[in-house]
N, C-alpha and C positions, 0 to 999 in steps of 0.2 A: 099743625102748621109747620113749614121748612124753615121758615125762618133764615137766620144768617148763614146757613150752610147754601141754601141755594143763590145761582147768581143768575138773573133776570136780568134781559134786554131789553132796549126800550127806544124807539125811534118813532118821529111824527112827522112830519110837513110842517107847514105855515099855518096850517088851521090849527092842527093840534098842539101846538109850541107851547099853548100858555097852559091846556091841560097835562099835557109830561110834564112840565115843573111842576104842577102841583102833584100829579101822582109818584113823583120821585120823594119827595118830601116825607108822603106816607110810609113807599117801599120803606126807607130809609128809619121812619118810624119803627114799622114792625118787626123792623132786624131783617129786612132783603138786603142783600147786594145787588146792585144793579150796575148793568155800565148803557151810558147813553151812546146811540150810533146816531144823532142829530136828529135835526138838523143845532145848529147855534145860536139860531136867530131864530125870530117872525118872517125874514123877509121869504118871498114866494119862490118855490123851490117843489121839485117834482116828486108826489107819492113814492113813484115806485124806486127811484132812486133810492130812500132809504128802506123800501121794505124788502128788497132784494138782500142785500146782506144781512138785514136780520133773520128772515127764512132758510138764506142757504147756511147760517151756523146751527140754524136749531137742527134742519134738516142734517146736517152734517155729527149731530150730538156736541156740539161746543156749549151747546146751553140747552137746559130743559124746557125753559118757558121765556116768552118774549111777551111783550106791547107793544101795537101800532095805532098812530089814532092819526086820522085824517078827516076832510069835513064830514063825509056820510060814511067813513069805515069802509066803502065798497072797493073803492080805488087798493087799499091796505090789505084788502082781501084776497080780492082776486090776483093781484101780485103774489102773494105770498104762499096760496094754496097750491100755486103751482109746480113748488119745490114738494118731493117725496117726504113722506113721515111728520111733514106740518100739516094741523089741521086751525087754520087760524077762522074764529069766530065773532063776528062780528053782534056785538051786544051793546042793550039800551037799558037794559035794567037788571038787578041783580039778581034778578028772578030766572033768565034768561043765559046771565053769566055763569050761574050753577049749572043749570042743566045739562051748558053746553062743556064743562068739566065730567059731571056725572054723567052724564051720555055717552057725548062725542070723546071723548080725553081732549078735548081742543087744550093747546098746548103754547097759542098765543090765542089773546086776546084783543081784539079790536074794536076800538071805541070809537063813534061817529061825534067827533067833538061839536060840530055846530050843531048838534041838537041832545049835549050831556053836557050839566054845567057842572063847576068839581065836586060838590058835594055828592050829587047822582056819581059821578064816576070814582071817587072815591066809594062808594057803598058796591058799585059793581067790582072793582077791585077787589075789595075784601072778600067778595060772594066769591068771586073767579077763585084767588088763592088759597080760602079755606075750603072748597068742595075739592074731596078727591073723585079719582073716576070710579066708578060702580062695578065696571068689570063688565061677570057673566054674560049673559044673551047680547052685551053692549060691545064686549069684548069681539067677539063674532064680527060684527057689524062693523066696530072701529077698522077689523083686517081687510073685510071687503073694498074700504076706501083706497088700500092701496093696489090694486087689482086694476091690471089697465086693458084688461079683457075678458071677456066670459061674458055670462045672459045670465040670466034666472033661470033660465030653461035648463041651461049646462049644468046648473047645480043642482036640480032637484032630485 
């Protein structure tokens, strides 16, 4: 595990406001540094607003890994995946959160808060930040994603 040398991002909306505090707590536990990009509140405030700057730093290399959590994660995703070199994955159980590390390198994390309560997201947390990525054949496959043309056919 990275521990205190890595420093994690972390922004939600209005749904996910009450789970970032709890999972800042944990980071904070296990020796992460984190910096929050909000919101401050609960009060109602727009997804993509804070997932925009989180994306464009990781995409940017200012950070290696990020969280977003919104109410079904979709909103936090689809914003986000659209910046180069993010692959943000949207997960509901820890089982899910691995793979999408050992798989994908997904490199944020995105939590559907209205249907993870902290405990669940707390355990995907730990799942997400203790799997590393796998590499080999997955490797491959991670580069294709940044490819913004060619077929299958081109490549055979």
């Amino acid at each position: 595990m990275a521990g205190s040398s890595e420093r994690i991002l972390i922004a939600s909306d209005h749904a996910g406001f009450e789970l970032k505090a709890a999972l800042e707590k944990d980071l904070e536990a296990l020796g992460y540094r984190y910096e929050d990009l909000g919101p401050s509140s609960a009060a109602s405030v727009d997804y993509a607003d804070y997932a925009h700057p989180l994306a464009r730093r990781i995409s940017e290399g200012q950070a290696e890994r990020g969280i977003l959590m919104c109410g079904t994660g979709l909103g936090m995703s689809y914003t986000a995946n659209r910046y180069p070199h993010v692959r943000a994955a949207v997960a509901w159980s820890p089982e899910i959160a691995a793979l999408a590390r050992e798989h994908n390198d997904a490199n944020v994390l995105v939590l559907p808060a209205r249907f993870v309560g902290a405990d669940e997201g707390r355990a995907i947390l730990k799942a997400w930040l203790e799997t590393g990525f796998a590499g080999g054949r997955h490797a491959r496959r991670v580069e294709k994603i940044e490819r913004t043309e060619g077929s299958t056919e081109e490549k055979r």
